[in-house]
C-alpha positions, 0 to 999 in steps of 0.5 A: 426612822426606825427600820425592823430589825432581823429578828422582827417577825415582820422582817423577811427577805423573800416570799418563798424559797421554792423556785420560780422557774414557771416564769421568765422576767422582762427587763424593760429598759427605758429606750424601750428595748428589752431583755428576757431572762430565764430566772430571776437572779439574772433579772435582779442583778441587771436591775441592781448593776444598770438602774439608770437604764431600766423602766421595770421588770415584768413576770412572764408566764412561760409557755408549757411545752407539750 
């Protein structure tokens, strides 16, 4: 198998640089309970350190503030 190489336009490792911060993610566990992070560093590392456990990963809207 062949994989793109770093210098590939093709190659990349994320779709923006700005932040996320509009959102909040949804770590769905395979029992069904859940954990609600407020960026998605802290979602990606529970999925990356607990996967046997997990389901999947939503994105929430957060809710504005007036």
């Amino acid at each position: 198998m062949n994989l793109i190489e770093r210098d590939d336009p093709l190659y990349f490792t994320e779709t923006s640089s700005e932040s996320y911060d509009k959102h909040q993610y949804k770590v769905v566990q395979k029992n069904k309970t859940n954990i609600i992070v407020d960026s998605w560093k802290e979602a990606e590392n529970i999925w990356w350190n607990n996967r046997a456990f997990l389901s999947h990963i939503e994105v929430l809207d957060r809710k504005k503030s007036f």
